[in-house]
LOMAR-459578 format. One record per residue: x, y, z of N, C-alpha, C in turn; residue in one letter. Coordinates in steps of 0.02 Angstrom, whole numbers, plus 50000, padded with zeros to 5 digits. Layout:
<rs>
XYZXYZXYZa
...
</rs>
This chain:
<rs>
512855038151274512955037151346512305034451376x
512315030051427511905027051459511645032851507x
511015034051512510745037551560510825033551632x
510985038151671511005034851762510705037751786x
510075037051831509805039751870509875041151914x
510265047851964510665046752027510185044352083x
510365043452158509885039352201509635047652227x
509125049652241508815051952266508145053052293x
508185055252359507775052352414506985056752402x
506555052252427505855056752427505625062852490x
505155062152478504975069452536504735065952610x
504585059052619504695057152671505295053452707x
505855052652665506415049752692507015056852666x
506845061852666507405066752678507235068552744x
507755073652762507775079452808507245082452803x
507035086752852506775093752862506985098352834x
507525097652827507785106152764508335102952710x
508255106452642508735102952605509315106852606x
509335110452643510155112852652510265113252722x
510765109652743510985108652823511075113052854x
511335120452812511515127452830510775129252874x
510185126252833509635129552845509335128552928x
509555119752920509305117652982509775118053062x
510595121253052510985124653094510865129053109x
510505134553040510085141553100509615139453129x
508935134853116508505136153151508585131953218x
509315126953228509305125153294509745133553338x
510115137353306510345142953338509765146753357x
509275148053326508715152253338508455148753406x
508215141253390507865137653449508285138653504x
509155138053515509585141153570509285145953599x
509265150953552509245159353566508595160653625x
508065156353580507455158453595507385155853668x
507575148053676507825146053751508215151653793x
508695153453780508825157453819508435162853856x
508225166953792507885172253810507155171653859x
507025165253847506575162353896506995162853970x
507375161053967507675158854017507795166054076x
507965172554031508085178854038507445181454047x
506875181154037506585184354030506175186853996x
506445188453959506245190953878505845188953852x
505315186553851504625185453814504705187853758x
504495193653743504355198153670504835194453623x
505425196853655506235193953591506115187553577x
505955183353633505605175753630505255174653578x
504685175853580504195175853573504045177853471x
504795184453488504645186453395505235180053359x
505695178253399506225171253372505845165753366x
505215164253384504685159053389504475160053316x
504185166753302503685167153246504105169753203x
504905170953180505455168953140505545161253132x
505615159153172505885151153152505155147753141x
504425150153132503955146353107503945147453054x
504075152453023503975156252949504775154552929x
505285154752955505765149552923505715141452903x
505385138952960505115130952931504535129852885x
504195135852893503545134552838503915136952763x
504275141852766504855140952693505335134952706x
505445132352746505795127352715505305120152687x
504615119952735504315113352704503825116952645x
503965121952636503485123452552504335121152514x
504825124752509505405121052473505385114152476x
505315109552528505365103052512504765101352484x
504165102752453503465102252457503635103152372x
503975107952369503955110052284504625105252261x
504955104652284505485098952251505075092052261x
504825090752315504365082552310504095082952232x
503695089452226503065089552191503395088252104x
504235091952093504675091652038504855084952044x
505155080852093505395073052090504775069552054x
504245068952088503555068352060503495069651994x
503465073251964503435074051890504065071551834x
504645072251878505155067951838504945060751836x
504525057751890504645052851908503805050451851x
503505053251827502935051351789503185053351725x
503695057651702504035056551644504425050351644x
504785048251651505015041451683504715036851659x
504135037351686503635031251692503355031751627x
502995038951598502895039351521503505035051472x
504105039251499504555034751454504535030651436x
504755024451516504455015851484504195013651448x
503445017251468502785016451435503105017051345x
503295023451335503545024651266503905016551239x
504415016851295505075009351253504765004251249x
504295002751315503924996151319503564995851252x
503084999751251502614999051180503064999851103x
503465002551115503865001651031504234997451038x
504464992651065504794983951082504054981851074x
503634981351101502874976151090502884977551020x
502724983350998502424984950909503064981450878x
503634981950893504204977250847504134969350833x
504084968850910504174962150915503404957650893x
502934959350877502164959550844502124960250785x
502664965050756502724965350696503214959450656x
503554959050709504404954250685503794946250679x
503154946150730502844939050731502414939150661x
502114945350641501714946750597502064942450536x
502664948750528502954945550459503124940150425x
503554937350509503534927550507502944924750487x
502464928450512501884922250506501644924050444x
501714930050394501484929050330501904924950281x
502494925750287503114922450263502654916550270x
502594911550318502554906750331501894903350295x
501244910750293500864907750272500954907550179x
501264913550125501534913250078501884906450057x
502264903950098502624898550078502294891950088x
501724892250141501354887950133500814886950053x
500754893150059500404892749975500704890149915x
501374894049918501874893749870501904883849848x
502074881549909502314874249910501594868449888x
501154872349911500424868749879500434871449810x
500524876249792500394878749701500704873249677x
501424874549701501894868849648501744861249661x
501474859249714501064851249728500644850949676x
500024855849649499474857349600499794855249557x
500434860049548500434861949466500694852749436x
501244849849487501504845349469501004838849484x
500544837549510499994833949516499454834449443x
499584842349421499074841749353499464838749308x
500164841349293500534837649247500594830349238x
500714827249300500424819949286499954819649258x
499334821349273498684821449272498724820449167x
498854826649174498904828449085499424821449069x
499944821749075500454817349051500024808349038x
499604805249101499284798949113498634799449065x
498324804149063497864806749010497874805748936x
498534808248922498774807448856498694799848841x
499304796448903499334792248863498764783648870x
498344786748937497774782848930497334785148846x
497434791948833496964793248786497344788748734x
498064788048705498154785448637498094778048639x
497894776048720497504768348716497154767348695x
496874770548698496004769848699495804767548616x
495524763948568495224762648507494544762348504x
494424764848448493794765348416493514758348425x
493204755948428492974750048426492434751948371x
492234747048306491314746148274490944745448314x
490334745848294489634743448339489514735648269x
488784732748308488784726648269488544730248204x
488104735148202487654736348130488314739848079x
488734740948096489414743848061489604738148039x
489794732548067490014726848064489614722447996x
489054724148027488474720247956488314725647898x
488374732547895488674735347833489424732747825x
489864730247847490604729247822490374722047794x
490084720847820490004711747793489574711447727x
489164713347731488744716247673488894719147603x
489314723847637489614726547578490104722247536x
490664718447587490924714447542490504708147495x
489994707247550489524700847514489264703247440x
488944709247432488794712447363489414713847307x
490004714847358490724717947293490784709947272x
490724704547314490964699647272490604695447211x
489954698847241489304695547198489234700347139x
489624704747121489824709747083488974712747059x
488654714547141488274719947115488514724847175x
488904730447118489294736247142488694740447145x
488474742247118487924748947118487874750547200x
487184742847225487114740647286487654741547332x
488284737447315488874739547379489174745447376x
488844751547325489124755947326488674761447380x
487794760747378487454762147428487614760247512x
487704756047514488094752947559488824753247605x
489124754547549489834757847576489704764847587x
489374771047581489194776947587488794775647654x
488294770247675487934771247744488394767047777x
488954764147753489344760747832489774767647832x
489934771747772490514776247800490234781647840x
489564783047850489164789047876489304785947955x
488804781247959488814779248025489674777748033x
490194774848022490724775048049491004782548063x
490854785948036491114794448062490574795648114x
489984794248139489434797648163489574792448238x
489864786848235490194780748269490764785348304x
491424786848281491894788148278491994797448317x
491174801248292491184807148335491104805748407x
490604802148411490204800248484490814796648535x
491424791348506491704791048532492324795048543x
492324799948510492804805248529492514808048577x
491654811048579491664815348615491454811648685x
491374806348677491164801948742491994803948780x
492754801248740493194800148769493544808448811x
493294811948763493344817548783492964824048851x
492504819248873491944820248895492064817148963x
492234811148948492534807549018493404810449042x
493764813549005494444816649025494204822949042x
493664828049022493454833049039493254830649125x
492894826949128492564823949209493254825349246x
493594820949243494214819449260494434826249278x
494704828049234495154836949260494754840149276x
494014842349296493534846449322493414842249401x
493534837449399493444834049465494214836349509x
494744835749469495574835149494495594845249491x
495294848549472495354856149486494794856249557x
494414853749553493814856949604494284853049669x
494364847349671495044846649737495424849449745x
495834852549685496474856049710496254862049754x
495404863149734495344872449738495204871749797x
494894868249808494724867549876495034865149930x
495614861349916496154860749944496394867249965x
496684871449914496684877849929496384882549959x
495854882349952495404886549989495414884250053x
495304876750087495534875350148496154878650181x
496544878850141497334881350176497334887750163x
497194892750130496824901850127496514901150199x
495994897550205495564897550247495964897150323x
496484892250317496794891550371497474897150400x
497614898750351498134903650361497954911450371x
496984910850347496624919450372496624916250446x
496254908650466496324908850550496844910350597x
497464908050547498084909650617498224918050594x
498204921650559498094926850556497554930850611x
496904928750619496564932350633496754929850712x
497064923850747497384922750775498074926750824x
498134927950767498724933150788498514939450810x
498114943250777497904950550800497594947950856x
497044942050882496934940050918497744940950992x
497794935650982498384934951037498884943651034x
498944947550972499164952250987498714959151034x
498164956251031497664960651070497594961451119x
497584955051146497594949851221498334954351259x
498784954151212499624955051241499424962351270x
499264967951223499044975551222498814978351283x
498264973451291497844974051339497964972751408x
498494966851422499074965551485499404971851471x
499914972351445500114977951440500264983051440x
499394985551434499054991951444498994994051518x
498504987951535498304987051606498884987251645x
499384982951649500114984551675500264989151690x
500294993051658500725002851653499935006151701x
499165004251686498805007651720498755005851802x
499034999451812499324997751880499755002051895x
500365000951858500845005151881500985014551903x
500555016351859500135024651861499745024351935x
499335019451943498825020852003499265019052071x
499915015252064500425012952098500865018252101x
500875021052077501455027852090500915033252103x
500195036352092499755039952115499715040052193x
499525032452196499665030852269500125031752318x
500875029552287501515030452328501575039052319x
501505043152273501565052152279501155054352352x
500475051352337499985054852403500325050152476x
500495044452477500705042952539501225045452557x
501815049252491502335053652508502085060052576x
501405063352581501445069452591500935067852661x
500555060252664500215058352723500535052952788x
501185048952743501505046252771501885048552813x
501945046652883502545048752957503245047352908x
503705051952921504265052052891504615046552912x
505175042652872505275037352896505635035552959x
506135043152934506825042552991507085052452980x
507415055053021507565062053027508125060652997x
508565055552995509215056652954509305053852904x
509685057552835509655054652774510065047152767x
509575042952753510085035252736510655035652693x
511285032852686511765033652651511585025852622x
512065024952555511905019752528511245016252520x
510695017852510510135017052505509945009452432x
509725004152471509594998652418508994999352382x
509044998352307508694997952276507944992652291x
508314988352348507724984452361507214986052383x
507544990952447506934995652480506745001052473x
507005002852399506395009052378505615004752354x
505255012352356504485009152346504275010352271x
503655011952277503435012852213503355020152188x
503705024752253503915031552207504315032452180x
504755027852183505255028152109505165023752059x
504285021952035504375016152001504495018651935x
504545025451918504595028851862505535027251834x
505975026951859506545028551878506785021751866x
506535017551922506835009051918506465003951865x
505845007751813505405004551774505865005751692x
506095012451706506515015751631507315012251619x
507505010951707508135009351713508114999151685x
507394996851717507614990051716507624990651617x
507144991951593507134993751524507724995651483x
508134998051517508765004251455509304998651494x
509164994551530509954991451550510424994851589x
510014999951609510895004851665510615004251731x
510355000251771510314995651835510924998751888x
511384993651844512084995051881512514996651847x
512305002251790512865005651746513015012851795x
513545014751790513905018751839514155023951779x
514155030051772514245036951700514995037551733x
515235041451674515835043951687516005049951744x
516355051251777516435057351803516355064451755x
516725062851704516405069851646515805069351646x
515265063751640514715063451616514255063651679x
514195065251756513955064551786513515072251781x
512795071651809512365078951801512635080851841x
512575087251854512755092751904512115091951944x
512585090852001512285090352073511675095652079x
511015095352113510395099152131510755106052178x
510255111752128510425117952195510355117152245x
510795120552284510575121352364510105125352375x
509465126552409508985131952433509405136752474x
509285143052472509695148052495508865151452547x
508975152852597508435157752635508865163252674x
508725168952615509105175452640509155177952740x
508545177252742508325179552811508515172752881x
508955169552851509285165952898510065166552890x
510305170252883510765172152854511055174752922x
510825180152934511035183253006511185178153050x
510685173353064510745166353117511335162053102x
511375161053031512145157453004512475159453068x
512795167653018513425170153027513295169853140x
512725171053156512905170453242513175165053264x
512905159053206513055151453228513635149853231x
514035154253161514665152953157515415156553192x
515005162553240515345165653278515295162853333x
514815157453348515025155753424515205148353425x
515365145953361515825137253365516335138953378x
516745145353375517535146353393517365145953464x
517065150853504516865149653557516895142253608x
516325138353580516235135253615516705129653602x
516945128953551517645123853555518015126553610x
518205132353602518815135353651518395134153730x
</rs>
């Protein structure tokens, strides 16, 4: 069920007494006491005077202690908000949080696999630049190959056999250097194509801790409106309680239908929980409505009732 807050009035726009019973004796007393003026009677006067002061000073301590209860409903209220407001902010901060890690994860995610498939070329063009690539001789290889055949044909083998042993040395010692030259320059290559990627990466780490730190940022900023908001609103209802009890009452008779427009900020507890929960203009069931506020009962006006009510037959007739 939707909570409804019924309309009820503060301690400067009620009555003088919260039960009408109360304020029919003390105009019978004020009769009485007229009269007895009128007669004579001082003393009787005089003690119906200092009855009906000590009847209105119980009735404005009763309205004094219900202000002072509206008042405290009305800063639970306002706690409330405070409660819904801040667990909607922490959701909805959190709901931005998560997006934005998502966002920054998948930003990673989609650069890994750019890497990974950028090295694979890398490797794949590598290969097959590498099975280009040939040994080439140098010239002094060249003039042991020439040499050597010049001696095999002149059939002194011994000689082209010295010979064929120092072209085959230097052709392996040829043949390391250009391995490790070729190898040496593809090493360059992928140590150059990792230190970009990393740092590529590290740029975008780098960028996704800023909108992060961004965020607690801007979520701080929000907190802090926020905060301040509700401490407006506290020093705004502090204010409207004490002008309750210094403020000229507005009017002696209770307003019927009373607009939400022109209440103040002592009900900001009430219309702050209501704009929040959505029941504005939600209307409860008749089963579900609270039971109406006690009536104040003052024993010792009791007597004044029942005179009051013995002389309306009267004075109709």
């Amino acid at each position: 069920m939707t909570e409804v807050a019924m309309e009820k009035t503060s301690f400067s726009r009620e009555p003088r007494s919260l039960n009408p019973e109360h304020q029919a004796a003390i105009d019978v007393m004020r009769t009485e006491q007229t009269r007895l003026l009128h007669d004579g009677d001082y003393r009787a006067s005089h003690q119906i005077k200092l009855d009906r002061d000590a009847a209105e000073a119980r009735m404005q301590q009763s309205r004094v202690e219900h202000e002072r209860q509206r008042q405290a409903k009305e800063r639970v209220r306002l706690d409330k908000a405070w409660a819904v407001e801040r667990e909607r902010f922490e959701q909805e901060w959190a709901r931005r949080a998560s997006a934005l890690e998502a966002d920054n994860a998948q930003r990673i995610r989609v650069l890994e696999e750019v890497h990974m498939y950028a090295l694979e070329e890398h490797e794949a063009a590598a290969t097959v630049r590498r099975a280009a690539m040939h040994y080439r001789m140098s010239k002094g290889l060249l003039e042991y190959s020439l040499t050597e055949k010049q001696l095999a044909l002149g059939e002194r083998y011994d000689e082209a056999i010295i010979v064929k042993k120092r072209s085959d040395a230097l052709r392996r010692r040829e043949e390391r250097a250009f391995d490790r030259t070729a190898s040496a320059k593809f090493d360059l290559e992928r140590e150059r194509l990792d230190a970009a990627q990393q740092s590529e990466m590290d740029n975008l780490r780098q960028k996704c801790h800023a909108l992060s730190v961004a965020h607690e940022r801007e979520r701080g900023e929000a907190f802090a409106v926020l905060r301040q908001k509700y401490k407006n609103l506290d020093k705004d209802v502090a204010h409207a309680f004490a002008m309750e009890f210094n403020a000229p009452p507005a009017c002696e008779v209770l307003p019927t239908n009373v607009s939400r427009a022109q209440q103040s900020s002592t009900f900001r507890g009430t219309l702050k929980l209501e704009s929040l929960s959505g029941s504005k203009g939600a209307i409860a069931r008749l089963s579900e409505l609270p039971e109406p506020p006690a009536v104040d009962t003052d024993p010792a006006l009791a007597p004044w009732l029942a005179r009051g009510a013995a002389s309306a037959p009267e004075q109709r007739s």
